[in-house]
C-alpha positions in Angstrom: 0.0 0.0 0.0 1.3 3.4 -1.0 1.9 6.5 1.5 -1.1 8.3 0.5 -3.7 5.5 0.9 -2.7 4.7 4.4 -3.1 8.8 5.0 -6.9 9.1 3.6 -8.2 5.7 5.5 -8.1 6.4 8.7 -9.9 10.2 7.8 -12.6 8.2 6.2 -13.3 6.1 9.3 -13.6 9.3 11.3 -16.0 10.9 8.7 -18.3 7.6 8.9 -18.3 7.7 12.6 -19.4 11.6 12.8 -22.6 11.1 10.4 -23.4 8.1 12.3 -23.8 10.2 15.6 -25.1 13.3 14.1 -28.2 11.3 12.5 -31.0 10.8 15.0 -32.5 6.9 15.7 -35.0 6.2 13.8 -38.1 5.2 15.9 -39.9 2.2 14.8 -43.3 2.5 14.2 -45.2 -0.9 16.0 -47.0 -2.7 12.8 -50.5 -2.6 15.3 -50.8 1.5 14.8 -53.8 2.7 12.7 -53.7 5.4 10.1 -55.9 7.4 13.1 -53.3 7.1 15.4 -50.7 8.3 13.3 -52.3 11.1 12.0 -53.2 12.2 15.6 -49.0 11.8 15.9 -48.8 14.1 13.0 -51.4 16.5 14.6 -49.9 16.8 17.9 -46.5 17.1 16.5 -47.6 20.0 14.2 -49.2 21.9 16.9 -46.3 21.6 19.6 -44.0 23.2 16.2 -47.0 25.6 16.2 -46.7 26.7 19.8 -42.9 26.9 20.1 -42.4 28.7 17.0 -42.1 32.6 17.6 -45.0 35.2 16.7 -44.4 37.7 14.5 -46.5 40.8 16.0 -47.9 42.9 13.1 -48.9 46.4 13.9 -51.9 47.1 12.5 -51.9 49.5 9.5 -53.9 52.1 10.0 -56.3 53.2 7.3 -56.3 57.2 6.5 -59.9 57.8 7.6 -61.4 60.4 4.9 -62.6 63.8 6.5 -65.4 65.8 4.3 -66.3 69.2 5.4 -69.6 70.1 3.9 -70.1 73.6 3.0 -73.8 74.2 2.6 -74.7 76.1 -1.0 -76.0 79.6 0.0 -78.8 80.5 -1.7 -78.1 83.8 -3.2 -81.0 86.4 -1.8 -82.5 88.4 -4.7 -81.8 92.1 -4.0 -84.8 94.2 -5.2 -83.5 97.4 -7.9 -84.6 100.3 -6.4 -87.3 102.5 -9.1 -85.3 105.2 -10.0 -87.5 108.2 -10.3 -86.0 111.0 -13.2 -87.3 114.5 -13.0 -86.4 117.5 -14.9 -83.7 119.6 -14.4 -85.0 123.2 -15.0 -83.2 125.9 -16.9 -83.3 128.6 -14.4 -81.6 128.7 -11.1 -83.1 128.2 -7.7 -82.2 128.6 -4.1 -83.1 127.1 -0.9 -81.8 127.6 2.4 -81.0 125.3 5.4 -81.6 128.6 8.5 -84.1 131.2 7.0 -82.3 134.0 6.0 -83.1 137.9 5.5 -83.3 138.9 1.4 -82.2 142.5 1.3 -82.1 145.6 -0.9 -78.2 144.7 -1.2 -75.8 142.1 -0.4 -74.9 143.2 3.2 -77.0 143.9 7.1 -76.4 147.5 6.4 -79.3 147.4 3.6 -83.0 147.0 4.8 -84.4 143.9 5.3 -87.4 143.5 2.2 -88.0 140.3 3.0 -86.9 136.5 3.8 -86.5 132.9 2.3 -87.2 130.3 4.7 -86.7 126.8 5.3 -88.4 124.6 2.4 -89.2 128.1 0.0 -87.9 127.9 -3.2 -86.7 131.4 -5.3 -85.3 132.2 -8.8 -81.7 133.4 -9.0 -81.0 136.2 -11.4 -77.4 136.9 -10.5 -74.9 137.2 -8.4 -72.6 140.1 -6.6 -68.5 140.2 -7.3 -67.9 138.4 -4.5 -70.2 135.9 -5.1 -71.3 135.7 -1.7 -74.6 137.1 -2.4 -77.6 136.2 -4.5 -80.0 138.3 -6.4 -83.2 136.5 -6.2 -86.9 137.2 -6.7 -88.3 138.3 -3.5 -90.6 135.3 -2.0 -92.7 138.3 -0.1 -92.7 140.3 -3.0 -96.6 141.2 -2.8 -95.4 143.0 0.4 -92.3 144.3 -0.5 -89.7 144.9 -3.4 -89.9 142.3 -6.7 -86.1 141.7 -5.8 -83.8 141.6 -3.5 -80.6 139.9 -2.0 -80.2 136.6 -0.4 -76.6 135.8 1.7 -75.3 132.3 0.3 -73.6 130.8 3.8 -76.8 128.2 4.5 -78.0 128.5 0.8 -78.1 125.6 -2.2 -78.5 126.1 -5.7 -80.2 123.9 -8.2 -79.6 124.7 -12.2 -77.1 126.6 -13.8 -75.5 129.3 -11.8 -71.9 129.9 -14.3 -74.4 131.8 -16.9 -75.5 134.4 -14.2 -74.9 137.5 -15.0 -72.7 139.8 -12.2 -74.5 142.9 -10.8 -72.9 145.5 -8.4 -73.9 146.3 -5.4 -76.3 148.9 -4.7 -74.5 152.2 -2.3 -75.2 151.7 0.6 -78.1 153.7 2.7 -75.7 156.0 3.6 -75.0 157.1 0.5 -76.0 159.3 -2.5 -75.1 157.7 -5.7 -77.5 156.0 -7.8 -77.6 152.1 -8.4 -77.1 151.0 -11.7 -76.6 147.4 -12.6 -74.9 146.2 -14.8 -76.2 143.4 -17.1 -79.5 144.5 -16.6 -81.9 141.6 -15.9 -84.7 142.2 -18.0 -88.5 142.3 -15.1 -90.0 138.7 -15.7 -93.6 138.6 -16.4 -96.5 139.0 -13.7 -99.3 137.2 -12.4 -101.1 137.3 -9.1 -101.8 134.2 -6.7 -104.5 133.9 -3.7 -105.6 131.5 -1.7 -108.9 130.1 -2.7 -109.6 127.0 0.0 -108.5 123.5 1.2 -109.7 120.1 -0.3 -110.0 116.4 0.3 -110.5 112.7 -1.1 -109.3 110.2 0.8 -107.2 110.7 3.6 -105.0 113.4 1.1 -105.3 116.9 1.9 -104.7 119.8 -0.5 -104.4 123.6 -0.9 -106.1 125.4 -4.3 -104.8 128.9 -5.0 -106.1 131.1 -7.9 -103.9 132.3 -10.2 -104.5 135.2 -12.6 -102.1 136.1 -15.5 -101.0 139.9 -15.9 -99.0 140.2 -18.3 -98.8 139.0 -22.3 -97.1 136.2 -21.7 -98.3 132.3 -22.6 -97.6 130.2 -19.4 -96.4 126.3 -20.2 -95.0 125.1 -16.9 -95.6 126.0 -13.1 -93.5 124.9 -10.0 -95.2 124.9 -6.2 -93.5 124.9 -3.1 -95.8 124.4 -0.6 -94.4 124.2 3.2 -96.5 123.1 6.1 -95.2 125.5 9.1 -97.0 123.6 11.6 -95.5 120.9 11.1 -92.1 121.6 9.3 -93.0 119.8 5.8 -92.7 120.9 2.7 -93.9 119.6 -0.8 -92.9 120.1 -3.9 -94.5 119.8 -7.7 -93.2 120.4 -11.4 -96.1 120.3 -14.4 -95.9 121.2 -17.8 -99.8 121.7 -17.3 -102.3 123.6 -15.2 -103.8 120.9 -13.3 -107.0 121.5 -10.7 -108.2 118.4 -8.5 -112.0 118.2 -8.0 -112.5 116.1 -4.3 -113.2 112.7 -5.5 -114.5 113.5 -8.7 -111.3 113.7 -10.9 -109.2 116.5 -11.9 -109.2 118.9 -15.1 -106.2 119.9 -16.7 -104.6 122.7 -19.0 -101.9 123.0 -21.2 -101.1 126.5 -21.3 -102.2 129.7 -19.3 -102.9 132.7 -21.5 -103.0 136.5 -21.2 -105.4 137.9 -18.5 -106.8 134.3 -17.5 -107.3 133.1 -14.4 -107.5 129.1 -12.7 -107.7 127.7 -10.1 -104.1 125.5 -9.5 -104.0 123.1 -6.8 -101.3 122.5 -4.7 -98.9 119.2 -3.9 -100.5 116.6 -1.5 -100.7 116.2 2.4 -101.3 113.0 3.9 -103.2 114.7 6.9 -105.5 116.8 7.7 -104.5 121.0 7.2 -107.5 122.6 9.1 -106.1 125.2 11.2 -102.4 124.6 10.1 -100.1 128.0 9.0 -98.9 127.2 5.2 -96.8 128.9 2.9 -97.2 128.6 -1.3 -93.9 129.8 -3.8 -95.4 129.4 -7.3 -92.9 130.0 -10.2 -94.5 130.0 -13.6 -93.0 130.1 -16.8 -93.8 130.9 -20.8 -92.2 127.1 -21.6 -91.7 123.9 -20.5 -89.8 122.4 -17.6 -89.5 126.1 -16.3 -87.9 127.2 -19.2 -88.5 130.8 -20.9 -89.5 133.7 -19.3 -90.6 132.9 -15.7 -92.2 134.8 -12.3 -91.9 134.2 -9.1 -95.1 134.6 -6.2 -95.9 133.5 -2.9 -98.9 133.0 -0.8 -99.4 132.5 3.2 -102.4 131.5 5.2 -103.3 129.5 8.4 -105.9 127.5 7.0 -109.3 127.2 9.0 
């Protein structure tokens, strides 16, 4: 026997003898067991592997849990369009005031007091002084005093065109001795003459007739009433391009234009109460077209009603 076959003998015995320890005796199954009794075998065996064998905790996943936020749908509210209500801008200028104020022969306290335009009168502007501080306006008590006079502008507001007026100078004062010439003479404005005639009613609305009676040549197309309530601090207002007379209950008659010499019987804006025994004052402006256009006069009228 060569070198190297005594050398890998004896390392062959010891690799025999190893794997003959390392694999486990093979229990003999006795030739009496029934398939039952081995399966229970195989059942019991399966769940002691079962019970030693290590559990795997799994940490529950956790779902993302949907959140919806539910805006309600407003319902849009229908906002009613106010009526607008258009009315004509007239031609000529007019003034009211916010404090009654004196009208004067001039623009200043030293000239005499001919008057006053109070709180819810309406006048006509036919110019202004160089400082444009005063007004020369148709006198609202000119049936008891001068046609014009002058009006200070501190509480006053002006409706219509006021950068057409013409400029007049001052008159001298009382004190002196020169004579008053204007300039830009304003031609005088036709005349009529107004009264009050009575008071009517239909319905709960109360209303003033005044008679008026044209003077001059002129054809009247529009008329303008201011009528204010000094008992009770209201005023109304009207603008027609007609002459328009309210019968009670029974209807009204109307007329286009007002000629030469004619008189009629205009009544006046409406009340919603009862005037008996109430002080009111009238401003009627009438003029030769419409929407107070043309050639225009100014008058007034004051009673305490019975």
């Amino acid at each position: 026997m060569s070198r190297s076959h005594r050398i890998y003998f004896p390392i062959t015995v010891l690799l025999i003898a190893s794997i003959a320890c390392a694999v486990p005796a093979i229990s003999t199954v006795p030739d009496t067991a029934t398939p039952i009794d081995l399966n229970n075998a195989i059942a019991q065996t399966v769940a002691a592997l079962t019970l030693n064998a290590p559990t795997e905790t799994s940490s529950p996943t956790l779902e993302p849990t949907a959140i919806f936020t539910f805006t309600p749908s407003l319902t849009p509210t229908e906002t009613a369009t106010p009526t607008l209500e258009f009315t004509s801008t007239p031609s000529i200028t007019l003034i009211t005031v916010s404090v009654d104020t004196n009208c004067r022969s001039g623009p200043g306290k030293v000239y005499p007091r001919e008057g006053s335009l109070l709180i819810g009168e309406t006048a006509e502007v036919l110019a202004v002084d160089p400082t444009t501080n005063y007004w020369y306006i148709r006198n609202p008590d000119a049936s008891n005093a001068a046609e014009y006079c002058w009006v200070w502008g501190e509480y006053a507001t002006l409706t219509g065109p006021t950068l057409q007026l013409p400029i007049h100078t001052p008159p001298p004062t009382p004190t002196a001795t020169a004579t008053f010439i204007p300039t830009n003479t304003v031609p005088p404005p036709p005349t009529f003459n107004a009264d009050y005639v009575g008071v009517d009613t239909c319905n709960g609305q109360w209303w003033v007739n005044i008679k008026l009676k044209n003077t001059s040549s002129v054809l009247f197309k529009s008329v303008y009433i201011s009528i204010k309530d000094k008992t009770t601090n209201i005023t109304q207002v009207q603008l027609q391009n007609e002459f328009s007379r309210r019968d009670g209950c029974s209807g009204s008659n109307t007329k286009d234009s007002f000629g030469a010499g004619e008189t009629y019987i205009q009544s006046s804006p409406l009340f919603g109460y009862n005037l008996s025994g109430h002080e009111i004052k009238a401003t009627i402006t009438i003029c030769s077209d419409k929407d107070l256009n043309g050639l225009c006069s100014t008058r007034g009228v004051g009673v305490i009603i019975p």
